[in-house]
C-alpha positions as CSV (number, residue, x, y, z in Angstrom):
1,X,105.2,16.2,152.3
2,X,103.4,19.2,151.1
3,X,99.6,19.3,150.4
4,X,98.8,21.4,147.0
5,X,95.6,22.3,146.0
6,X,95.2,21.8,142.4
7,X,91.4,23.5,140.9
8,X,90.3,22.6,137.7
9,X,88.0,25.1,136.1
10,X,85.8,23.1,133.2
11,X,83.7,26.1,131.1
12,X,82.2,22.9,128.9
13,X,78.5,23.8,128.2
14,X,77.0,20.6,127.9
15,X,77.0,16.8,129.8
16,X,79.1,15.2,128.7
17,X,81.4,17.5,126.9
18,X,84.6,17.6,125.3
19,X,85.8,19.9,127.4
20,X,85.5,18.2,130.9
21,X,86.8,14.9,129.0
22,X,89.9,16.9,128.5
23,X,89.8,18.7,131.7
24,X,89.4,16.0,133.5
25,X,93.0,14.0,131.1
26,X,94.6,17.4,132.6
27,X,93.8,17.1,135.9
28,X,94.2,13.1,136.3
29,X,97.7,14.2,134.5
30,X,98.8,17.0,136.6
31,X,98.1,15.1,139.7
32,X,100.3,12.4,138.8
33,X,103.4,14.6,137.9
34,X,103.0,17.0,141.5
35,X,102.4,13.6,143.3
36,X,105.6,12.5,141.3
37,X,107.4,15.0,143.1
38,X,106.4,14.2,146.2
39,X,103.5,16.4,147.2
40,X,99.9,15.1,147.8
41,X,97.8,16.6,146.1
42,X,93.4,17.8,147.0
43,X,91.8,17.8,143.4
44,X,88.7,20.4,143.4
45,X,86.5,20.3,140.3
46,X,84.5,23.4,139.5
47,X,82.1,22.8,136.5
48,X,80.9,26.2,135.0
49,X,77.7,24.5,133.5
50,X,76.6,24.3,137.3
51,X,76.8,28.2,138.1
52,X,75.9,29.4,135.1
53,X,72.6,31.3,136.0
54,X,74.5,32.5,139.2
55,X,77.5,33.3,137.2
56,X,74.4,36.5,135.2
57,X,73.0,36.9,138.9
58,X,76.7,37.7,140.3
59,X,77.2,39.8,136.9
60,X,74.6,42.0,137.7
61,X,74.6,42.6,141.4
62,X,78.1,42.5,141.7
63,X,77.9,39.6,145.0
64,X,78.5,36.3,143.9
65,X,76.6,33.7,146.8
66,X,76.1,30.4,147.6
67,X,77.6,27.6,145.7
68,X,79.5,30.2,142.6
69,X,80.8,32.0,146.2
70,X,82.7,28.6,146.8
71,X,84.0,28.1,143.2
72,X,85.6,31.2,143.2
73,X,87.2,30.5,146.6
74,X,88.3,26.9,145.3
75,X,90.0,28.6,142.4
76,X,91.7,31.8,144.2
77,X,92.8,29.9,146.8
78,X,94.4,27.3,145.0
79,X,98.1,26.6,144.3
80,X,97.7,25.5,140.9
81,X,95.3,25.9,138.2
82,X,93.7,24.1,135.1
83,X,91.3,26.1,133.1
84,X,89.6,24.7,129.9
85,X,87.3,26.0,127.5
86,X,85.2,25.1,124.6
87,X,86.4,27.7,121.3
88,X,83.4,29.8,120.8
89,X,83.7,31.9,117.6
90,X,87.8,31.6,117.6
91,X,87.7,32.3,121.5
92,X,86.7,31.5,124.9
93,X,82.9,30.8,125.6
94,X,80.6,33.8,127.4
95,X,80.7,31.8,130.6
96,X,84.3,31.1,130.8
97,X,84.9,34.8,130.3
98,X,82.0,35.4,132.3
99,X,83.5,33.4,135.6
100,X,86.4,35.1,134.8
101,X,85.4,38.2,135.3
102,X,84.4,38.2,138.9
103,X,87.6,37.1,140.0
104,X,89.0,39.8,142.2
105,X,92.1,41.9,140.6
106,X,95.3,40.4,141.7
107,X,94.1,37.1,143.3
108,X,95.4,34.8,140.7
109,X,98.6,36.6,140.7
110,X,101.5,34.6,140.6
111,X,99.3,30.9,140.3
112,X,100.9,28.4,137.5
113,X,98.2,27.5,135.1
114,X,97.6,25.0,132.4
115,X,95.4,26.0,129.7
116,X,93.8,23.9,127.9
117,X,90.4,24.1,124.8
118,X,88.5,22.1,122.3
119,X,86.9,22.6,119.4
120,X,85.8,20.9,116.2
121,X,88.5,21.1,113.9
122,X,91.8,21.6,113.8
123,X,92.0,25.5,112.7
124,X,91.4,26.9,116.3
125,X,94.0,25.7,117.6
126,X,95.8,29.2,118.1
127,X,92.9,30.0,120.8
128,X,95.0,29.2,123.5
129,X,97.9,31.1,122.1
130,X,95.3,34.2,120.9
131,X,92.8,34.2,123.6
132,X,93.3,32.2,126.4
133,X,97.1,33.1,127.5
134,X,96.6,36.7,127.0
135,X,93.4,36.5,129.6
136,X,95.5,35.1,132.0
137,X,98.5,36.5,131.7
138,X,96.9,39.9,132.1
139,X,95.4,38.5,135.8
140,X,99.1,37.8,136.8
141,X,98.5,34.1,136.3
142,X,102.3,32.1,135.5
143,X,101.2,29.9,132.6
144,X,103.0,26.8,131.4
145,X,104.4,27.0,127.8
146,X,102.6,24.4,126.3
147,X,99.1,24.6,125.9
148,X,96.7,21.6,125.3
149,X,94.0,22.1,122.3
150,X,91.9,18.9,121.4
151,X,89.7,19.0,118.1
152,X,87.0,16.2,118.3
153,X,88.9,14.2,116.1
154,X,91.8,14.2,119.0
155,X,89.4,11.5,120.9
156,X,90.3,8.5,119.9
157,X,91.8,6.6,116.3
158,X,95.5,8.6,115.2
159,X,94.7,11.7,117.2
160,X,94.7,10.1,120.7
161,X,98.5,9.3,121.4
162,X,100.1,12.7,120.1
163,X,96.6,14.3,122.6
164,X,98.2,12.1,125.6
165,X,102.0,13.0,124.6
166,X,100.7,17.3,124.8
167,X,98.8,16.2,128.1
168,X,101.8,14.8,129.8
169,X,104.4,17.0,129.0
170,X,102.2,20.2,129.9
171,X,101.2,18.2,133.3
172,X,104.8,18.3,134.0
173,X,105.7,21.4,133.4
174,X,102.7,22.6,135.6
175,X,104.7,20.6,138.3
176,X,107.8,21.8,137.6
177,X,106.5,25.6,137.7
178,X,104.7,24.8,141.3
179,X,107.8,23.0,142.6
180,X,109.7,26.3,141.6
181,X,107.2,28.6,143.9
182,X,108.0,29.5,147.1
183,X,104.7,31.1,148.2
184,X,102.4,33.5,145.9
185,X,102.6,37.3,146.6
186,X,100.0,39.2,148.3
187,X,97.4,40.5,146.4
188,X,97.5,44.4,146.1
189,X,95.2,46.6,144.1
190,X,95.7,46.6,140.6
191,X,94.6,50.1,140.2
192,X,95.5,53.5,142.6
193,X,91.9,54.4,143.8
194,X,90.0,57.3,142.4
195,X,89.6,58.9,145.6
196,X,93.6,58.8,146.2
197,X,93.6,60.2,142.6
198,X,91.1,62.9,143.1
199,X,93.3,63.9,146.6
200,X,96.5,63.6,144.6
201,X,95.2,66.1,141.8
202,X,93.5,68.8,144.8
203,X,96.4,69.0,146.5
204,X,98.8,69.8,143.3
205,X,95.9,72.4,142.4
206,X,96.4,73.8,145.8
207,X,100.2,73.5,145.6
208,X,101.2,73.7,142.4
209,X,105.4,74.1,143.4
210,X,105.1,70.7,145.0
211,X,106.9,72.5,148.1
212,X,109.4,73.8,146.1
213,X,110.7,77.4,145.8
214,X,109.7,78.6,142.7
215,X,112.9,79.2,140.3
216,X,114.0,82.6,140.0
């Protein structure tokens, strides 16, 4: 039996939220269908409410610590993800971009995700297709096809069952995407360094035949 580490990355901004209610449906679901399959599964939480002032210190010094040092561990080290936001002006919050942001190039490359957002009404729905898959696709992330958005009105009364039905069947297709990994890559740089660029561009100044013989 195979242990997976499944992180669950909650960018709600108050307590209680929507989004942690729905993050937390994810996770309860995507546990189920992994454990389904046979693997066990250690569920890490990491609540971007909690790091949020060390989320502007990392920002600006450029060396997350402490606490916000072991979410980011929890959530490049994992096997899978589920990352949720709350819709902030038709896209992900500040924080959640913010997090984000000091996630090293290339360490989420290869990682199944689930994404998931709320909002008030109905007519942001797109922002997982708009904003969030976009994000993650462009750190190398593998997302599932279906996305989960819940509007408030999702929580209970008509809108709760079809909520459930998008929970479970994106839950199993993040466990059908992890079951189909055979290890991730190793993360290489994302970018050729300046210096190597700088060498690269004195040496063709130096050589400008490459080697060659000129042509005659």
């Amino acid at each position: 039996m195979t242990s997976r580490t499944l992180t669950v990355i909650s960018g709600g901004l108050r307590s209680p939220s929507s989004t942690r209610l729905l993050a937390d449906q994810l996770a309860d679901a995507a546990r189920a269908a992994i454990e389904a399959g046979g693997d066990r599964v250690d569920l890490r939480v990491v609540d971007l409410r909690e790091h949020a002032h060390p989320i502007t210190d990392a920002l600006l010094t450029g060396f997350p610590t402490g606490s916000l040092r072991d979410a980011l561990e929890d959530v490049t080290g994992a096997d899978a993800l589920v990352a949720v936001t709350p819709t902030f002006q038709g896209s992900y919050s500040g924080l959640f971009k913010s997090f984000l942001d000091l996630v090293e190039a290339g360490r989420l490359r290869g990682v199944p995700v689930l994404l998931g957002a709320t909002g008030g009404t109905e007519r942001h729905s797109l922002v997982i297709e708009h904003a969030l898959r976009p994000l993650f696709s462009y750190l190398g992330a593998l997302t599932v096809p279906t996305g989960v958005y819940a509007a408030t009105a999702d929580f209970g009364g008509e809108g709760s069952a079809p909520l459930a039905a998008r929970v479970d069947r994106a839950a199993a297709e993040l466990a059908a995407l992890l079951a189909g990994t055979r290890g991730r890559p190793a993360a290489g740089p994302e970018v050729v360094p300046f210096a190597d660029l700088l060498a690269a561009t004195s040496r063709a100044d130096k050589d400008p035949d490459g080697g060659h013989e000129p042509w005659s």
